[in-house]
Backbone as CSV, one residue per row, in Angstrom:
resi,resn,N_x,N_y,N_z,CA_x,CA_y,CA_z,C_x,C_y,C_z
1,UNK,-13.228,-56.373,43.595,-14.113,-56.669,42.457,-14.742,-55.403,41.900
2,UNK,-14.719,-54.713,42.577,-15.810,-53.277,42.357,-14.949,-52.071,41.965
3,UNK,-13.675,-52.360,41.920,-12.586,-51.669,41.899,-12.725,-50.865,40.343
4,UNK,-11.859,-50.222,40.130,-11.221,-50.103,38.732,-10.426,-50.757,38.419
5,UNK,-10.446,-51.129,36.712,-9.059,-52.034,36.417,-8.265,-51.106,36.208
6,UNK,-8.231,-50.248,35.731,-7.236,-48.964,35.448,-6.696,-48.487,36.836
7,UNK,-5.494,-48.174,36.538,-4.682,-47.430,37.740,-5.020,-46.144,37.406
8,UNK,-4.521,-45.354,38.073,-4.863,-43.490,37.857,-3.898,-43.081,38.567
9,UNK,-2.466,-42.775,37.694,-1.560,-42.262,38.417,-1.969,-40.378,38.687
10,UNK,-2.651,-40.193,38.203,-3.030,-38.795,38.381,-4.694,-38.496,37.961
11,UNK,-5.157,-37.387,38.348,-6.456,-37.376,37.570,-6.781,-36.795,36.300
12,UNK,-5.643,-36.596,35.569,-6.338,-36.365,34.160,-5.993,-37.719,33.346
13,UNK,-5.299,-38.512,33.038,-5.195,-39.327,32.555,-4.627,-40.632,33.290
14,UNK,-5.610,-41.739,32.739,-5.354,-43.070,33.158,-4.042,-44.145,32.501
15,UNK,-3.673,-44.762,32.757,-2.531,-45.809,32.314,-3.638,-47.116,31.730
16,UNK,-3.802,-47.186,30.651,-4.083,-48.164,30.013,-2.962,-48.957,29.215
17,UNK,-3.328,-50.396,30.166,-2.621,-51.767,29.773,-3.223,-52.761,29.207
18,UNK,-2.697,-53.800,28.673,-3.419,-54.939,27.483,-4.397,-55.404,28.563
19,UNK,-4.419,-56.260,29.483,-4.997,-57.302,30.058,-6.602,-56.472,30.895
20,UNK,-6.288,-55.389,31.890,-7.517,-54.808,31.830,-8.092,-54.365,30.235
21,UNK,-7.895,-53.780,29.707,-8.496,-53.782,27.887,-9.148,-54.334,27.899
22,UNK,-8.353,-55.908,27.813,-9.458,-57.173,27.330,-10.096,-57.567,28.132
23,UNK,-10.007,-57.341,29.273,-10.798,-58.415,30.046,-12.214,-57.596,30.438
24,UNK,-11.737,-55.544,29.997,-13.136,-54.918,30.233,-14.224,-55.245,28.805
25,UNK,-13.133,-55.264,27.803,-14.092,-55.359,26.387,-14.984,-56.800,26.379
26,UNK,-14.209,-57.607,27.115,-14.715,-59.570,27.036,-15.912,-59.528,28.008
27,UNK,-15.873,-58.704,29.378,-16.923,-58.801,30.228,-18.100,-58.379,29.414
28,UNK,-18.038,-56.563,28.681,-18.647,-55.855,28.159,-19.226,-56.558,26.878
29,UNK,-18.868,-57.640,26.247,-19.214,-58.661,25.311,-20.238,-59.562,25.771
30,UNK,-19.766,-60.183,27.057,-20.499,-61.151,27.139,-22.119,-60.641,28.142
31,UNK,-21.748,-59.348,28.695,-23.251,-58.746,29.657,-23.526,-58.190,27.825
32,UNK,-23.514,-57.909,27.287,-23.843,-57.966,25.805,-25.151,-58.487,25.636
33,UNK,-24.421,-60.036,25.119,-25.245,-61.105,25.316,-26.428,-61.323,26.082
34,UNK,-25.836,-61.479,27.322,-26.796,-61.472,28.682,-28.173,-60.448,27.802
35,UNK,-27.590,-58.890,27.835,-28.800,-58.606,27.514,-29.895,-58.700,26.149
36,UNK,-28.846,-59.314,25.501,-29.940,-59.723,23.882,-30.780,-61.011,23.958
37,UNK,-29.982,-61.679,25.152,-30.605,-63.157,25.655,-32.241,-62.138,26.159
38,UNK,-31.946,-61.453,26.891,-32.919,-61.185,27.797,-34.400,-60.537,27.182
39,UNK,-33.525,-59.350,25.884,-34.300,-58.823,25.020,-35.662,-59.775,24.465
40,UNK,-34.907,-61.052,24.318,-35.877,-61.784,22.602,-37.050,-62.151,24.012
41,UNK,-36.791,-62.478,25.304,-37.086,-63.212,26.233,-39.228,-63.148,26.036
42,UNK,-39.924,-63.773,25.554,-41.046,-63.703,25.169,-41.994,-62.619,24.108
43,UNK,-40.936,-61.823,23.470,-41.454,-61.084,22.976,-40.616,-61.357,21.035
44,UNK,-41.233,-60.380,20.255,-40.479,-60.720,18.584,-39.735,-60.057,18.745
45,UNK,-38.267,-60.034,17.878,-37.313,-59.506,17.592,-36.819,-59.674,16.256
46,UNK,-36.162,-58.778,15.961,-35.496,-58.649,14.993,-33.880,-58.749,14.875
47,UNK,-33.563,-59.830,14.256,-31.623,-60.356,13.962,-30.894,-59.346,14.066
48,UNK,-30.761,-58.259,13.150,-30.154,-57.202,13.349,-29.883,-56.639,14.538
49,UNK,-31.132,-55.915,15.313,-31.276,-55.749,16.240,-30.502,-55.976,17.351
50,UNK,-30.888,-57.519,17.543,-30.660,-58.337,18.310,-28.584,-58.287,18.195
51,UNK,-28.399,-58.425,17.511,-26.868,-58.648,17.445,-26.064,-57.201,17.652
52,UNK,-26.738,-56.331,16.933,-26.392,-55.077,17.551,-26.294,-54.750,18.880
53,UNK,-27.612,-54.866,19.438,-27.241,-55.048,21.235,-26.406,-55.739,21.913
54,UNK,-26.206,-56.768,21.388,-25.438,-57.891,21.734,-23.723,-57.195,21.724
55,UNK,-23.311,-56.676,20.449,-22.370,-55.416,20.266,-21.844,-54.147,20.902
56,UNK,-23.055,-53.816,21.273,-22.952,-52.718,21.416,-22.519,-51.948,23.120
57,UNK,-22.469,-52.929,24.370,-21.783,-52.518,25.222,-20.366,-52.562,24.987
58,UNK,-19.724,-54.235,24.204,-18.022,-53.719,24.039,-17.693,-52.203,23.203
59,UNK,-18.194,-52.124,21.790,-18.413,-51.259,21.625,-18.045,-49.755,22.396
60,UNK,-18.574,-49.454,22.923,-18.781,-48.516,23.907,-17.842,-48.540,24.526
61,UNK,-17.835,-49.511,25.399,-16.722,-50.111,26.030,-14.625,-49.609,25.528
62,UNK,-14.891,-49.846,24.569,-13.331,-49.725,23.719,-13.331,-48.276,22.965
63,UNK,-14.821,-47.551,22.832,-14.253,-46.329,22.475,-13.715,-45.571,23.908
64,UNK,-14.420,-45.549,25.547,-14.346,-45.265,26.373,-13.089,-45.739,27.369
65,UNK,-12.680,-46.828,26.670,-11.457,-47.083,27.417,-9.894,-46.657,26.789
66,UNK,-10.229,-45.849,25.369,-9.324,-45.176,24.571,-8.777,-43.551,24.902
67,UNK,-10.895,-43.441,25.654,-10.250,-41.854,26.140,-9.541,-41.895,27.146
68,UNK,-10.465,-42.557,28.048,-9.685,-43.011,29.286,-9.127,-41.686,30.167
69,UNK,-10.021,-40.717,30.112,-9.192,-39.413,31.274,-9.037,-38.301,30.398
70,UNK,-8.411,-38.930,29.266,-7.890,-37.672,27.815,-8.655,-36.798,27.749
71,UNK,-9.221,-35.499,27.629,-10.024,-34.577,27.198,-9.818,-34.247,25.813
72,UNK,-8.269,-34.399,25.019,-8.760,-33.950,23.747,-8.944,-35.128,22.962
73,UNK,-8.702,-36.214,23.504,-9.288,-37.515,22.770,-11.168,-37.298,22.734
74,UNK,-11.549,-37.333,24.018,-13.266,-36.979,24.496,-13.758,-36.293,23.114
75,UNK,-13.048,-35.118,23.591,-13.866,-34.145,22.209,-13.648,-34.474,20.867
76,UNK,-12.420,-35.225,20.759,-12.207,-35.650,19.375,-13.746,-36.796,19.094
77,UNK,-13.855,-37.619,20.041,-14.901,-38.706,19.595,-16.211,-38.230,19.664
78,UNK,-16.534,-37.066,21.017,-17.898,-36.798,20.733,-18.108,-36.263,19.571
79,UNK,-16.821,-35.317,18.531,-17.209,-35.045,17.166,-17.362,-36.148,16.352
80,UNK,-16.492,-37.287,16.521,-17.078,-37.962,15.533,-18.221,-38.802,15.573
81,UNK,-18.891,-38.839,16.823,-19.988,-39.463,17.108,-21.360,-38.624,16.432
82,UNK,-21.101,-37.182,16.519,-21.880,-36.654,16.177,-22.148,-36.341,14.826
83,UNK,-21.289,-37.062,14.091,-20.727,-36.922,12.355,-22.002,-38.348,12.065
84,UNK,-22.167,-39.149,12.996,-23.431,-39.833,12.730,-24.639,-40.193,12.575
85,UNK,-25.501,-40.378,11.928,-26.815,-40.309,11.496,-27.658,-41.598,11.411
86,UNK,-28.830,-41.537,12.508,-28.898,-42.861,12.072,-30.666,-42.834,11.104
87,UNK,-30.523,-43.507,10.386,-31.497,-43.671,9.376,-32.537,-44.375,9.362
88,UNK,-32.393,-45.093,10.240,-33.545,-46.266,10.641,-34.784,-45.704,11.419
89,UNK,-35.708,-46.413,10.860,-36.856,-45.785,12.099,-37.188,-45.803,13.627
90,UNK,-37.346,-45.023,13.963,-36.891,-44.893,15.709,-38.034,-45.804,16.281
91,UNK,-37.202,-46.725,17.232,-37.745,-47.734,17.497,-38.576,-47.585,18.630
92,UNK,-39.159,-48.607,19.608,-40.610,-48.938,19.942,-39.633,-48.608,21.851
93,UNK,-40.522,-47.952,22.696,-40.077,-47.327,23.795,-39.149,-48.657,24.210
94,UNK,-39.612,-49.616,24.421,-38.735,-50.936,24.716,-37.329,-50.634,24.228
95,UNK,-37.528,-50.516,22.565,-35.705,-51.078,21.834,-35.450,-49.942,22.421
96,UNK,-35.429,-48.576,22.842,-34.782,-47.481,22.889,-34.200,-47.656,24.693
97,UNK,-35.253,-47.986,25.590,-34.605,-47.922,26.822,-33.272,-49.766,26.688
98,UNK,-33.311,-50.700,25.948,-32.644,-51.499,25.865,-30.976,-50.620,25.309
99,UNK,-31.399,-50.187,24.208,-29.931,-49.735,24.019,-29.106,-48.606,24.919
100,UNK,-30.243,-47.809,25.589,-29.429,-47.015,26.584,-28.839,-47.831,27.974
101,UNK,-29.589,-49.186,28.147,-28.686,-50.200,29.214,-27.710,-50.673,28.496
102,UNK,-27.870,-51.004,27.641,-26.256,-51.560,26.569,-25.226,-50.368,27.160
103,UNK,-25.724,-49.228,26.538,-24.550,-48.015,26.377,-24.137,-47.822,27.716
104,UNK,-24.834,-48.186,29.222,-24.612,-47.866,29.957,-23.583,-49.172,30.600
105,UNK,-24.086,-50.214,30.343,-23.118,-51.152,30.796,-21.770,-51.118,29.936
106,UNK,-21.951,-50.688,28.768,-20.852,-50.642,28.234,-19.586,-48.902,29.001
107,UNK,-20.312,-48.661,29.135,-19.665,-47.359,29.458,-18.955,-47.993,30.950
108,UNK,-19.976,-48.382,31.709,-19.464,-49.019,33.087,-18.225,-49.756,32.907
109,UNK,-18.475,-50.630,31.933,-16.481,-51.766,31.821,-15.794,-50.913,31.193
110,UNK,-16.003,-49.861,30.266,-15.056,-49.044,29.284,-14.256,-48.375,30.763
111,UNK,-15.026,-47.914,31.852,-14.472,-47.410,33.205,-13.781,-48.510,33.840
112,UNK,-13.696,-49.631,33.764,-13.135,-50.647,34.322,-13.426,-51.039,35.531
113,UNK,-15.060,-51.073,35.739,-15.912,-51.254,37.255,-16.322,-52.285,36.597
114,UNK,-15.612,-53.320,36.235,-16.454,-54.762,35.956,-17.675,-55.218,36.674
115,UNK,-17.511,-55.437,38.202,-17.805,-55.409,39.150,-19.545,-54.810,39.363
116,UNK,-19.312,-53.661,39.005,-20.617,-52.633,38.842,-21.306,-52.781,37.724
117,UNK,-20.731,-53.109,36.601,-21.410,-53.550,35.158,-22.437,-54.788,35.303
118,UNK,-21.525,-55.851,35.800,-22.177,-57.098,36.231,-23.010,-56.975,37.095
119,UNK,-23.250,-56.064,38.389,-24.000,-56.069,38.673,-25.605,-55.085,38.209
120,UNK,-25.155,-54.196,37.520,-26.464,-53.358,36.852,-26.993,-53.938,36.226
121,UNK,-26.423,-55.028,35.186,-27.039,-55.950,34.513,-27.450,-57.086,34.724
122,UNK,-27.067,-57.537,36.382,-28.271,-58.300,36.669,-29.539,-58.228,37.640
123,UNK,-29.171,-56.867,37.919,-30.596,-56.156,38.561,-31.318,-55.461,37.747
124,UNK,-31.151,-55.021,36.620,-31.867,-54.311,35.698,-32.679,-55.536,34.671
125,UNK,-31.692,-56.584,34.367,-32.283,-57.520,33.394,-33.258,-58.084,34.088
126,UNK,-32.912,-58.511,35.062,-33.577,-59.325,36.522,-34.907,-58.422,37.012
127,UNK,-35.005,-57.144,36.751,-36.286,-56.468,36.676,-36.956,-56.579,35.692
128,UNK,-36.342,-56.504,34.602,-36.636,-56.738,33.278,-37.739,-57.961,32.849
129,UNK,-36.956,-58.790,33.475,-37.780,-60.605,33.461,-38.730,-60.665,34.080
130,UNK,-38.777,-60.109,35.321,-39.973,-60.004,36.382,-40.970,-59.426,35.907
131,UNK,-40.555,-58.457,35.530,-41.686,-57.815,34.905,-42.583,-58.327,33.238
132,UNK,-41.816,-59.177,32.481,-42.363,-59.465,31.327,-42.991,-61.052,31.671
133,UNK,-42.744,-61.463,33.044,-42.946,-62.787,33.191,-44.136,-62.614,33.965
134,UNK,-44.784,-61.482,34.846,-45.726,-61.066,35.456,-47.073,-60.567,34.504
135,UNK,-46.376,-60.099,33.033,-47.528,-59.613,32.548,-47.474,-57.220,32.691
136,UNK,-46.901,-57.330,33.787,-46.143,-56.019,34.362,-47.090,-54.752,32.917
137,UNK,-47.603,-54.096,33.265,-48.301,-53.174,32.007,-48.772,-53.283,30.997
138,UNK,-49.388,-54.370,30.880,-50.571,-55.330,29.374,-51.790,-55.117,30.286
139,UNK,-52.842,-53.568,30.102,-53.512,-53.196,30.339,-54.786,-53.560,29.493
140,UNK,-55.140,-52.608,28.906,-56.195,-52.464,28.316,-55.921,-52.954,27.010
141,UNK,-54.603,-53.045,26.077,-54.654,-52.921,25.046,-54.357,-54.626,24.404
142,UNK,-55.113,-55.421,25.180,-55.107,-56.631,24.798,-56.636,-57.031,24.254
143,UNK,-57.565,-56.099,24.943,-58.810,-55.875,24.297,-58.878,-55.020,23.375
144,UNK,-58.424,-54.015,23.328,-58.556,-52.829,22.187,-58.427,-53.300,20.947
145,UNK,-59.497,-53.162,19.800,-59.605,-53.503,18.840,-60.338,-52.022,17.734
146,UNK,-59.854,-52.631,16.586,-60.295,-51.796,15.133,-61.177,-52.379,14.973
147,UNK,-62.083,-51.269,15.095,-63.137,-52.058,13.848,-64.010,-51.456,12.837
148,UNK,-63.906,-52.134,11.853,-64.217,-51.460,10.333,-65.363,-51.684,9.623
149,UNK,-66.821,-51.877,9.471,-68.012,-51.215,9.240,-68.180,-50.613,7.907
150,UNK,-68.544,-52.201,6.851,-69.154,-51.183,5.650,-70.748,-51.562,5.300
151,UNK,-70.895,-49.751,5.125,-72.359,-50.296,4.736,-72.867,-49.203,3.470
152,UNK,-73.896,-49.881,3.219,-74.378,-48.942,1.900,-75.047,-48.012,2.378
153,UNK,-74.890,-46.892,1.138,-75.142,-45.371,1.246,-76.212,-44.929,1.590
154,UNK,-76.831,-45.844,1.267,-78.705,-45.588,1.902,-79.215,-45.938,2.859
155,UNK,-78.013,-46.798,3.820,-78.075,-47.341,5.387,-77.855,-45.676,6.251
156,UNK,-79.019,-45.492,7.176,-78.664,-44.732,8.260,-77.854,-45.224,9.328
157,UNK,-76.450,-45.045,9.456,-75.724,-45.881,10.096,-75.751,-45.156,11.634
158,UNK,-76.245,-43.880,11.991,-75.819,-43.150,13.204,-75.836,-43.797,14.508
159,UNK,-77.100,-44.512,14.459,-77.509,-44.810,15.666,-77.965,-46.368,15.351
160,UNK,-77.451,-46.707,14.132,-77.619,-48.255,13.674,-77.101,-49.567,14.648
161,UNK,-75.702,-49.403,14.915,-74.815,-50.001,15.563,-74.978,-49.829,16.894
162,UNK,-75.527,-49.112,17.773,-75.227,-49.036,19.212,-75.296,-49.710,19.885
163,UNK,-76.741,-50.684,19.972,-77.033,-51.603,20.984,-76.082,-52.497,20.946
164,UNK,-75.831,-52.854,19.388,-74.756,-53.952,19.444,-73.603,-53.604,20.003
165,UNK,-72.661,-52.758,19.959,-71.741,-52.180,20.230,-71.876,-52.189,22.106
166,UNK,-73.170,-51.513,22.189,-72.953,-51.414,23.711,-73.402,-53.385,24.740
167,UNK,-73.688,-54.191,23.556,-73.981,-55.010,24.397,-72.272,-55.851,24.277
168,UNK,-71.663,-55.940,23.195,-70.387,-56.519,23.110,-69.312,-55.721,23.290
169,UNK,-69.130,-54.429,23.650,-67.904,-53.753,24.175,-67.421,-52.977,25.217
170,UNK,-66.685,-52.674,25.944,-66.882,-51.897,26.931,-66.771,-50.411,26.806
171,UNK,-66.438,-49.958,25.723,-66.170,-48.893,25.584,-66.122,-48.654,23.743
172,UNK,-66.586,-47.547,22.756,-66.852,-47.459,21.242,-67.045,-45.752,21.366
173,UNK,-66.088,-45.843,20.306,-65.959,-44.097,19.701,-65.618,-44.253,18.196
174,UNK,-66.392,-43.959,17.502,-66.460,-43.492,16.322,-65.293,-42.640,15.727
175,UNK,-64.067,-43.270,14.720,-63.194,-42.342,15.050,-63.304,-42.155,13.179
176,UNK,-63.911,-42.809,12.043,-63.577,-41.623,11.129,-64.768,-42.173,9.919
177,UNK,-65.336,-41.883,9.177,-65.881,-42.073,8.378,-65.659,-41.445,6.755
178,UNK,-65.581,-42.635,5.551,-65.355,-42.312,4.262,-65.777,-42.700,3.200
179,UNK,-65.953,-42.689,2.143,-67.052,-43.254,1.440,-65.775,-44.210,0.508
180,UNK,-66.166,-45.254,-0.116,-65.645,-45.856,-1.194,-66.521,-46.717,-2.135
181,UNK,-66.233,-47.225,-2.785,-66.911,-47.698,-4.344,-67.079,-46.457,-4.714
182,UNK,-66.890,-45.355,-5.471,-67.226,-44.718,-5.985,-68.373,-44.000,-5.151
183,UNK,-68.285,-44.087,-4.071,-69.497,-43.165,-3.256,-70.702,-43.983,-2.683
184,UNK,-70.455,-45.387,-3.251,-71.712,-45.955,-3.236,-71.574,-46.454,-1.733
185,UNK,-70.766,-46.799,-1.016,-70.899,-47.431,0.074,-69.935,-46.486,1.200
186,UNK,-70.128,-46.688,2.593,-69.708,-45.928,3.730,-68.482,-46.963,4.075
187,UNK,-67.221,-46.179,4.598,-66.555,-47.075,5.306,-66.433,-46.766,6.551
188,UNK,-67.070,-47.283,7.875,-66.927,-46.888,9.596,-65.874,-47.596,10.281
189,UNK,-65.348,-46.041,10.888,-63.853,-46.808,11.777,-64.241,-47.070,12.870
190,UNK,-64.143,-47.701,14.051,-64.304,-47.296,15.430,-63.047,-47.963,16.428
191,UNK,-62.794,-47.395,17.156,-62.297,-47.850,18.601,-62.650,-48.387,19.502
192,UNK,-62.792,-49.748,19.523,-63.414,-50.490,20.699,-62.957,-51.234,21.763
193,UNK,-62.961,-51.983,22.817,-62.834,-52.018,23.738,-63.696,-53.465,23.545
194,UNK,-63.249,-54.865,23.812,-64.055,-56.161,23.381,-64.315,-56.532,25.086
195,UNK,-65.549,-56.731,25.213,-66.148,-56.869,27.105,-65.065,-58.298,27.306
196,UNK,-65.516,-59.271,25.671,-65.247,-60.795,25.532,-64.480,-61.008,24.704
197,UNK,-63.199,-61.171,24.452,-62.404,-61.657,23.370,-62.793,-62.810,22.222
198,UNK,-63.245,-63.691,23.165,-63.958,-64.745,22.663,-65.377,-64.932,22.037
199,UNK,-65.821,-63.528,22.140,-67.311,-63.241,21.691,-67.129,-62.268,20.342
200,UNK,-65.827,-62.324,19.961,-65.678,-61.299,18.181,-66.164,-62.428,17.250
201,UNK,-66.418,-63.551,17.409,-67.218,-64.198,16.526,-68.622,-64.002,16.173
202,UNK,-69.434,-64.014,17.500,-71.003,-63.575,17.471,-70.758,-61.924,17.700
203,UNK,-69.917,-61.368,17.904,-70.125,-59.467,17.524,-70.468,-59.481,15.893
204,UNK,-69.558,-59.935,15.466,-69.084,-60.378,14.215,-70.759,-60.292,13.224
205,UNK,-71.523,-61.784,13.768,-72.528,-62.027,12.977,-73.898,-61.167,13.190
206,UNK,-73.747,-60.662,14.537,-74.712,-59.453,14.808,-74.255,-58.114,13.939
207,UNK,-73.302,-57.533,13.740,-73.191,-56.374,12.511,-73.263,-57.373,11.273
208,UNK,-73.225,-58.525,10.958,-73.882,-58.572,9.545,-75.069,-58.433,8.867
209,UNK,-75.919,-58.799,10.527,-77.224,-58.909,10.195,-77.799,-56.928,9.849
210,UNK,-76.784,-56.461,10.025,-77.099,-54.664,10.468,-76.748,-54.334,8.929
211,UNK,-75.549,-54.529,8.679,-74.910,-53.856,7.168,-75.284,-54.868,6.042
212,UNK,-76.074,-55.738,6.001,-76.413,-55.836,5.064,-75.573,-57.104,4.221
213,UNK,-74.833,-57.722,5.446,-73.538,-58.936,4.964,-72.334,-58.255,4.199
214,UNK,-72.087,-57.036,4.359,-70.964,-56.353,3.596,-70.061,-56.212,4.639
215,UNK,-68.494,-55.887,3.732,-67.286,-55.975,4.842,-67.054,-55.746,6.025
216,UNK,-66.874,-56.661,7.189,-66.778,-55.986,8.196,-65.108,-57.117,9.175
217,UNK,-64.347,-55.858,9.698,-63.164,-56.254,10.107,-62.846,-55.772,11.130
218,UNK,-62.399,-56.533,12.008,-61.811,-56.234,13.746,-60.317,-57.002,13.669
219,UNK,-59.410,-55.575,13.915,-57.848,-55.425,14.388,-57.643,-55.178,15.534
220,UNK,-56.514,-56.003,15.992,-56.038,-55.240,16.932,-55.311,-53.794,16.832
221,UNK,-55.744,-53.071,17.809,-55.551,-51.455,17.847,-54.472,-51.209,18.294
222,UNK,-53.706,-50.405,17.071,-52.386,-50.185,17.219,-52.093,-49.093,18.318
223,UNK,-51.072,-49.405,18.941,-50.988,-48.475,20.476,-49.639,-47.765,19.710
224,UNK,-49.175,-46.407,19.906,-48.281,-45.725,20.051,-47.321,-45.853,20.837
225,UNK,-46.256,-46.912,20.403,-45.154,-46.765,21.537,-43.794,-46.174,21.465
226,UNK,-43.341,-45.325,20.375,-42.354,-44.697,19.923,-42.218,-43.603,21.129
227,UNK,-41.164,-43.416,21.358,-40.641,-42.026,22.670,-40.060,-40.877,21.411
């Protein structure tokens, strides 16, 4: 099972036949799947995406089972691989370690270790699940919130907000201040940290009573997850 499907009458080049082919590209199709199943598995996704991964071990798979040993085939494809550009915006640490398990399972059947493919992909996915089904690194940033603070120009805002701040958050840093209406009013950013999720309602009506009933908005705080 763990074997190669390819024979190797020598070590520079392999004997590629129809039936290993297909049966590495069909495995490499369907652990595909497996992992786009696994991808959407409680979290959003995107169609594209999603089908691309799903693609993208046969893929791999059938350019790697073309070189198959060849060296001037190799270099022929790493040039044309490198003739590619991709244009899209580089995705979120997640999509990026997902497609390097694609490429890797795909590379595994393109070698004809069925055997080894199937199994990386169900100890890796199988970590994968455990970990998104545990909760596994949803730290802090399920509290972390924006919050946005307008008040008029003639409000001393420095030391306006604190108590409130320190009685509803666990943590507040002031991260930018700007004026709009034409100068007439302040806009305050901050970074906060909510003690109570369930208490941004009464945070809420305690800074109205401060600014004067003018705009005030709490986001969730965007975390940096691009590699």
């Amino acid at each position: 099972m763990f074997d190669s499907l390819y024979s190797t009458a020598n070590t520079t080049v392999s004997t590629l036949s129809l039936m290993p082919f297909v049966t590495s590209v069909a495995c490499a199709l369907v652990l595909g799947l497996v992992l786009a199943f696994v991808y959407c598995y409680r979290s959003r996704h995107n169609k594209g995406f999603v089908m691309t991964l799903a693609m993208l071990p046969a893929i791999v798979s059938v350019v790697i089972s073309m070189v198959n040993g060849n060296v001037g085939t190799g270099v022929a494809v790493a040039g044309a691989f490198s003739l590619v550009r991709f244009r899209s915006v580089p995705g979120s640490a997640r999509d990026i370690g997902f497609i390097f398990l694609a490429m890797v399972v795909g590379l595994v059947c393109g070698m004809g270790y069925v055997g080894y493919a199937v199994l990386t992909t169900l100890i890796l996915a199988g970590g994968f699940l455990v970990y998104q089904t545990v909760g596994f690194g949803s730290g802090s940033d399920e509290t972390d919130r924006t919050l946005c603070i307008t008040v008029p120009e003639d409000l001393d805002y420095t030391t306006l907000f604190d108590d409130v701040l320190r009685t509803y958050t666990t943590y507040h840093g002031l991260l930018s201040v700007k004026t709009t209406n034409m100068g007439s009013l302040y806009r305050l950013t901050y970074n906060v940290g909510m003690a109570s999720p369930s208490a941004e309602r009464a945070f809420i009506d305690e800074l109205r009573c401060r600014n004067g009933n003018l705009e005030i908005s709490i986001s969730r705080q965007e975390v940096l997850e691009q590699l």
